[in-house]
C-alpha positions as CSV (number, residue, x, y, z in Angstrom):
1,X,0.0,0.0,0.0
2,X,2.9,2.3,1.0
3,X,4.1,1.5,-2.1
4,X,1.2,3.4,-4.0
5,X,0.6,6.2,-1.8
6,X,4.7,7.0,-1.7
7,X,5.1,8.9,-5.3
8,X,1.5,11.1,-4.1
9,X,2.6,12.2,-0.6
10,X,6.4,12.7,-1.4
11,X,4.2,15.3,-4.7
12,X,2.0,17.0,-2.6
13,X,4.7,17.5,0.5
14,X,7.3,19.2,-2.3
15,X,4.5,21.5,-3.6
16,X,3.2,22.4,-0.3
17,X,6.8,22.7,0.9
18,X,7.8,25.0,-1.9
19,X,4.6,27.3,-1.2
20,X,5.4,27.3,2.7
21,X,9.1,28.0,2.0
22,X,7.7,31.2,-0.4
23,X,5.3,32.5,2.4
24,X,8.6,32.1,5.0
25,X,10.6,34.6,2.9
26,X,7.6,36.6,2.0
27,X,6.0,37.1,6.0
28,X,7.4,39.8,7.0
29,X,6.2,41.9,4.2
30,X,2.5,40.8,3.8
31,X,1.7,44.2,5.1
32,X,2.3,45.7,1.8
33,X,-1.3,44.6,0.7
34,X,-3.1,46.5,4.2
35,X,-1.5,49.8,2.2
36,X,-1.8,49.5,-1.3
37,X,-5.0,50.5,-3.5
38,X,-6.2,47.2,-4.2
39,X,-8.7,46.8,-7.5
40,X,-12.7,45.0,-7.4
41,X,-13.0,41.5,-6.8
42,X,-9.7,41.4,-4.6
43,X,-10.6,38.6,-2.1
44,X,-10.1,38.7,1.7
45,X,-6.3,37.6,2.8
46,X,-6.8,35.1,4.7
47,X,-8.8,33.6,1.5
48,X,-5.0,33.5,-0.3
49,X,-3.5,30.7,1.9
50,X,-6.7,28.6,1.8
51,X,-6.7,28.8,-2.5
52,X,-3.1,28.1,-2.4
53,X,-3.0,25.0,-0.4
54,X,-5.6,23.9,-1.7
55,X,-4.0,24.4,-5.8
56,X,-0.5,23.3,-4.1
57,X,-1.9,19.6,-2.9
58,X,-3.8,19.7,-6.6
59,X,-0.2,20.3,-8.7
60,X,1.0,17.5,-5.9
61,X,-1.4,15.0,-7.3
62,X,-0.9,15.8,-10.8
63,X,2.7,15.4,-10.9
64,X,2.4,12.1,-8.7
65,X,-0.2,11.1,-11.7
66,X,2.5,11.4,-14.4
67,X,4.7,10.4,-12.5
68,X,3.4,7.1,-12.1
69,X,2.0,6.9,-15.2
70,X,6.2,7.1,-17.0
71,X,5.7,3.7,-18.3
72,X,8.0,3.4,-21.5
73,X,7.7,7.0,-22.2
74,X,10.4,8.1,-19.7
75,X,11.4,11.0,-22.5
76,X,7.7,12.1,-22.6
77,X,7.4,12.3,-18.9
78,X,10.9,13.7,-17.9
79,X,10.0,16.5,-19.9
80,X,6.7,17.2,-18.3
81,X,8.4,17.2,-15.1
82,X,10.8,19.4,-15.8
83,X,8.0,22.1,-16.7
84,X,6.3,21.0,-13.8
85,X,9.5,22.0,-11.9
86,X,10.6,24.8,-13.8
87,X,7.0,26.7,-13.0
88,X,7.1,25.7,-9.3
89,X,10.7,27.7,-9.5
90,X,8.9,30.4,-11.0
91,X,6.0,30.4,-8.7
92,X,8.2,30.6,-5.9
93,X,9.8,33.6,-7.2
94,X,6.4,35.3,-7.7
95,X,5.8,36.0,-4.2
96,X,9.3,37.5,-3.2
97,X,9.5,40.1,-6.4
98,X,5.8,41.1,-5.1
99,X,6.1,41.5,-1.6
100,X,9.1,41.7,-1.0
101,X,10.9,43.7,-3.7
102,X,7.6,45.2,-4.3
103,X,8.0,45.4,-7.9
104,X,4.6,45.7,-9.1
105,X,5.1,45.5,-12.8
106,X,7.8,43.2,-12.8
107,X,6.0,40.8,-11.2
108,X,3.2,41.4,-13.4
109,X,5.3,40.0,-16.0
110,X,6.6,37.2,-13.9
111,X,2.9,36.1,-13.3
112,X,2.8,36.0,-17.6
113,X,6.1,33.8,-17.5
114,X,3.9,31.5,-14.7
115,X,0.6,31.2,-16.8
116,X,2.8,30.4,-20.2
117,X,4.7,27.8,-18.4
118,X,1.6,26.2,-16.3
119,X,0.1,26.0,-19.9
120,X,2.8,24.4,-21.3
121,X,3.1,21.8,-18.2
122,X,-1.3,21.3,-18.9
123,X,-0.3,20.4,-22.6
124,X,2.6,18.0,-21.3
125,X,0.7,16.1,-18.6
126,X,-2.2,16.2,-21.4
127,X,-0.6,13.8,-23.2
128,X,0.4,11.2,-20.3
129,X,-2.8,11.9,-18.5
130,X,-5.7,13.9,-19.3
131,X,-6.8,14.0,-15.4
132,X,-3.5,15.3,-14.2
133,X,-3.8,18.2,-17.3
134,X,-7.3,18.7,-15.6
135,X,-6.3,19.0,-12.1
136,X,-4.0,22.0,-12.9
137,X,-6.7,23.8,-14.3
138,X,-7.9,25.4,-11.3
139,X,-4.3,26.8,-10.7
140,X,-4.0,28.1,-14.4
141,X,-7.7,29.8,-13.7
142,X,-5.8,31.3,-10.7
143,X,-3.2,32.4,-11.9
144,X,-5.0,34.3,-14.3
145,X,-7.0,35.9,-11.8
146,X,-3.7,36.8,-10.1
147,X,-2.8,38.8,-13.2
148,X,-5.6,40.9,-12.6
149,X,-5.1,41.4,-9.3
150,X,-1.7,41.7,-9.7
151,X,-1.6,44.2,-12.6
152,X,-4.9,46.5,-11.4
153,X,-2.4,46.4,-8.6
154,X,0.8,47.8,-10.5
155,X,-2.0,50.4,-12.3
156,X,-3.6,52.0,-9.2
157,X,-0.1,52.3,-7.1
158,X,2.4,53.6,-9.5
């Protein structure tokens, strides 16, 4: 049984480790976002945690799906893995240029880099497992919705 359950809770553990590890670095500046104009539809704070766990244990499960599912295709899968890892770099980074450098616009366009590669890692998991394409759908949708935030952001406090 452990067996099984290994490649899904060793996943899910790495993405919710590399979003904890993000909101360590990023702590001490959350009170950026009590000061800044912030645009419609912004959600309460303590809503941001909640989405993020929940979208971290989903990218978890997803890459422990094509993981498992290799097979012959190690090439096919390697490569979806390394888009996998390359956003989760990327997403990492996300938080520290926003709250911490404050770079509004910059991050802005580091959010762009995220959604291209989380669309390119949907396309790649597509192909091993439409499921674990569909499970990081909710974090693309997301993402996008971070733009918005994140750019009315950039707009309303230059």
């Amino acid at each position: 049984m452990w067996n099984k359950i290994k490649p899904y809770v060793i996943s899910i553990l790495a993405a919710l480790g590399i979003g904890a590890l993000s909101a360590f670095f990023t702590r001490n500046n959350m009170n950026i976002f009590d000061n800044i104009i912030k645009p419609p539809l912004t959600p309460p704070m303590w809503l941001f945690p909640v989405v993020w766990g929940i979208l971290f244990i989903l990218m978890g499960i997803s890459a422990a799906i094509v993981f498992v599912k290799c097979g012959d295709n190690k090439e096919l899968c390697r490569d979806a893995l390394f888009f996998y890892g390359l956003q989760l770099i990327v997403n990492f980074f996300w938080s520290l240029i926003f709250f911490n450098m404050q770079s509004f616009l910059f991050a802005f366009i580091w959010l762009l880099l995220l959604l291209a590669l989380i669309i390119i890692m949907i396309l790649k998991f597509y192909k091993i497992s439409p499921l674990a394409a569909y499970l990081q759908i909710p974090y693309a949708l997301w993402v996008s919705f971070a733009g918005y935030l994140n750019l009315a952001i950039y707009l309303l406090n230059r």
